[in-house]
C-alpha positions as CSV (number, residue, x, y, z in Angstrom):
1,X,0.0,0.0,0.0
2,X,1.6,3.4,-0.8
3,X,2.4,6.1,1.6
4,X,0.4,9.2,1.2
5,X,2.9,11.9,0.3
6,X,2.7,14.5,2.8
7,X,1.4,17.8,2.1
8,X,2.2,21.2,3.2
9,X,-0.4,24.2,4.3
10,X,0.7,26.2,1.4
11,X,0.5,23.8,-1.2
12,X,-3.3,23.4,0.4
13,X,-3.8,27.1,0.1
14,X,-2.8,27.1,-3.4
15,X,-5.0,23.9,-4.4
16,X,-8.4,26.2,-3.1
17,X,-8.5,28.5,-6.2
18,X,-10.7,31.3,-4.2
19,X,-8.5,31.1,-1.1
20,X,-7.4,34.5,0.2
21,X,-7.9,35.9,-3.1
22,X,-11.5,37.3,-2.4
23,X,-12.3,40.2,-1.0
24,X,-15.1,39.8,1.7
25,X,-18.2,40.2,-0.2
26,X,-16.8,37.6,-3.2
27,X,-16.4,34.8,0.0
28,X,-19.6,35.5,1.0
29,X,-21.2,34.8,-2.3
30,X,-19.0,32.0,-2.7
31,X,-19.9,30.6,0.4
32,X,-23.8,31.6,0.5
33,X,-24.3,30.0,-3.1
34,X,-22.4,26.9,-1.6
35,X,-24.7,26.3,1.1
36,X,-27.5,27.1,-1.5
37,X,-26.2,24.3,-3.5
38,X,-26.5,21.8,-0.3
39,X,-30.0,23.4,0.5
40,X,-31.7,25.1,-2.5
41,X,-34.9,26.2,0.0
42,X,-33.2,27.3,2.4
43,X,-35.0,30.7,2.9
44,X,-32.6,32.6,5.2
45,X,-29.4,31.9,2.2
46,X,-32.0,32.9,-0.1
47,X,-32.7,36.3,1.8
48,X,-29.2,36.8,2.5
49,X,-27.7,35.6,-0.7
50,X,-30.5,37.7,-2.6
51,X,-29.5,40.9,-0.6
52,X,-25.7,40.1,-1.6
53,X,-26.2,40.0,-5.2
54,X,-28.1,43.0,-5.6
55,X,-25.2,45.1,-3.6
56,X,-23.4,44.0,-5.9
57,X,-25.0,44.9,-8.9
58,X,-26.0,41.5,-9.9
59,X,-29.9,42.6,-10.6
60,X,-31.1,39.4,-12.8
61,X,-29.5,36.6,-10.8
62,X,-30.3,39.0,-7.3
63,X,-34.6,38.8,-9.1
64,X,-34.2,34.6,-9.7
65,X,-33.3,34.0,-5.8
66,X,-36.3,36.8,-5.3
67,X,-38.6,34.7,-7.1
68,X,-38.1,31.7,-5.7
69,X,-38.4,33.0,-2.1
70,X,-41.6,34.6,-2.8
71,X,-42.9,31.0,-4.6
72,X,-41.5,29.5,-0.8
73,X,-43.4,32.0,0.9
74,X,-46.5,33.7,-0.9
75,X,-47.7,35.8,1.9
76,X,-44.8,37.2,3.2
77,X,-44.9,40.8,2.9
78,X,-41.1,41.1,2.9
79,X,-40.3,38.7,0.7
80,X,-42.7,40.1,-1.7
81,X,-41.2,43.8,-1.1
82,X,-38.2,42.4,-1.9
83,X,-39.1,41.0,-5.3
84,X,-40.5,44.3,-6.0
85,X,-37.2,45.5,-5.4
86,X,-35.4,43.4,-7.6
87,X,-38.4,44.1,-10.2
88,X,-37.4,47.7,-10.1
89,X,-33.8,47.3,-10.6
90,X,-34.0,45.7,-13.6
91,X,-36.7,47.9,-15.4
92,X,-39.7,45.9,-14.7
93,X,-41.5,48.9,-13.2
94,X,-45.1,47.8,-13.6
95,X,-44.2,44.4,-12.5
96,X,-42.3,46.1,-9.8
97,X,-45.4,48.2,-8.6
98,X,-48.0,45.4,-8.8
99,X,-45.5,43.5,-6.1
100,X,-44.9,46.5,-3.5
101,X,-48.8,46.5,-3.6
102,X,-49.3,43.0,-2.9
103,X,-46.4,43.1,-0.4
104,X,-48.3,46.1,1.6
105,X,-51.2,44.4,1.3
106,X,-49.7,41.3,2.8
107,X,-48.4,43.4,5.7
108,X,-45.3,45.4,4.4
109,X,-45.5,48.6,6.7
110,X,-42.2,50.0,6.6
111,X,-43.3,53.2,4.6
112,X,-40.7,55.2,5.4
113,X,-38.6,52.9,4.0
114,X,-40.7,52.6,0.7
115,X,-40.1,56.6,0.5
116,X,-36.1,56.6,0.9
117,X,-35.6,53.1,-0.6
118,X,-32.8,53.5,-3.2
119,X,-34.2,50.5,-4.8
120,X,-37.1,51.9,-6.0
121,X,-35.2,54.9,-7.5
122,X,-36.8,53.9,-11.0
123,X,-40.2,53.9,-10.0
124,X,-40.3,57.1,-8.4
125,X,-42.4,59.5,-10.8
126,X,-44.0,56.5,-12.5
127,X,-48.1,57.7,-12.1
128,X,-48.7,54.2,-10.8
129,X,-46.3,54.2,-8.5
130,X,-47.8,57.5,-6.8
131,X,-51.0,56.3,-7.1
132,X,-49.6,53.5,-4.6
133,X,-48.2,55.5,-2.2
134,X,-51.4,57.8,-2.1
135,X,-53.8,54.6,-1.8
136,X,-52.1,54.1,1.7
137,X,-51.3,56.8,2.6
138,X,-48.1,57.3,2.1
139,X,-47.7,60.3,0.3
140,X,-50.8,63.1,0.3
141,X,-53.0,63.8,-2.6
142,X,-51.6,66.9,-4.2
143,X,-53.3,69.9,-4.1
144,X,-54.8,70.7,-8.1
């Protein structure tokens, strides 16, 4: 039977590609879409995985995780806010809009949030859009 040859720590290190290369959001990718691998509903990687991506500018993959936390959990409010989100910030504004009202109407208060959202950036003037925020309450009904 042959002996093993030994191995050293560097030699290790340099066999695990992504090893000390990444910076700290890359790892965390890496590692969230690794555990998402091993788990695929796993709805807290999902959330936290989703918020990742779309830090990092990765809209369209950032919407897939989105939708497939909203199909594991319909009535959650967040969840749904969330895909509205990601509906936003890749140009699906009416899409985007028909979510944030269904995520309000499945509890979503956080209106402040709504109004200072960055997120929403490309919805902001859209008629619908205000019409939303005026249907709760948000925002007042202009004077006119």
């Amino acid at each position: 039977m042959p002996i093993p040859e030994k191995r050293s720590a560097a030699k290790e290190d340099a066999e695990i590609p992504w090893f000390g290369s990444l910076n700290q959001s890359d790892f965390e990718l890496d590692f969230f879409d690794a555990v998402l691998r091993r788990n695929a509903k796993s709805v807290a990687v999902l959330r936290c995985l989703g918020e990742l991506l779309a830090r990092k500018g990765l809209y369209e993959r950032s919407l897939e995780l989105d939708q497939r936390l909203v199909s594991l959990l319909p009535h959650d409010g967040v969840a749904r806010y969330n895909l509205a989100c990601s509906l936003a910030m890749v140009g699906s504004k009416q899409k985007a809009i028909e979510d944030l009202a269904r995520a309000i109407e499945l509890g979503y208060d956080d209106f402040h949030h709504i109004e200072i959202d960055p997120d929403l950036d490309g919805l902001r003037g859209e008629p619908a859009f205000e019409a939303l925020l005026r249907r709760y309450s948000i925002r007042p009904e202009t004077p006119g």
